[in-house]
N, C-alpha and C positions, 0 to 999 in steps of 0.2 A: 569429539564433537557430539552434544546433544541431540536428540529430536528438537527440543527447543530451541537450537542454536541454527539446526537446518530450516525449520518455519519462519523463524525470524528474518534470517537471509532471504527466503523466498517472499515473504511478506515485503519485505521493503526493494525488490529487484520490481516486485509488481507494481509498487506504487511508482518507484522511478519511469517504468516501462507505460503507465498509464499519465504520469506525466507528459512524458515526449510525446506521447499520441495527445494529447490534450493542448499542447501546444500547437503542435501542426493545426490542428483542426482550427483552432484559437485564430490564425494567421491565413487561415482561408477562406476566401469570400464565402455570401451565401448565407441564406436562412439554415438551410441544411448543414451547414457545416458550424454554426451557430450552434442548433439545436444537438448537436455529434459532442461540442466543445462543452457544455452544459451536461448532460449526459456521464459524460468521461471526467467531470471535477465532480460531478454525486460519486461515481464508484473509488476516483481516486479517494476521496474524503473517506469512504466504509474501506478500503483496504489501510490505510492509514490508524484507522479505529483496531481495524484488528493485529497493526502490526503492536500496534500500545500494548493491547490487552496480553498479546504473544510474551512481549517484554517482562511487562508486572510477572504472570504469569511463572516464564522462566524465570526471572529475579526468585520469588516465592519459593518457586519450586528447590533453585540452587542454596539458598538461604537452609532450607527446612532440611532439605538430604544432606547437606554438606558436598555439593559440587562444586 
């Protein structure tokens, strides 16, 4: 297993894990918990960004060295 292949995994465990707090939050009354649910789909969305970019990334990488 890569460093690529460990980022990756880690990348998309945070976006699931940003998910499920985003729902929660999504499902509970409140301005506040509104403004938490907003919040938590900006950061899901830039970890999502970076799990792609991880992806391309390692693809290239595995491509170019021969992994």
């Amino acid at each position: 297993m890569t460093v690529f292949d460990i980022l990756i995994l880690l990348a998309i465990g945070a976006v699931a894990v940003t998910l499920g707090f985003g729902l929660k939050a999504l499902f509970t009354p409140g301005a506040q918990a509104r403004s938490r649910s907003n919040k938590l789909m900006r950061l899901r969305v830039a970890l999502q960004a970076t799990a792609i970019v991880l992806l391309v990334v390692g693809m290239w990488w595995k491509s170019t060295q021969g992994g």
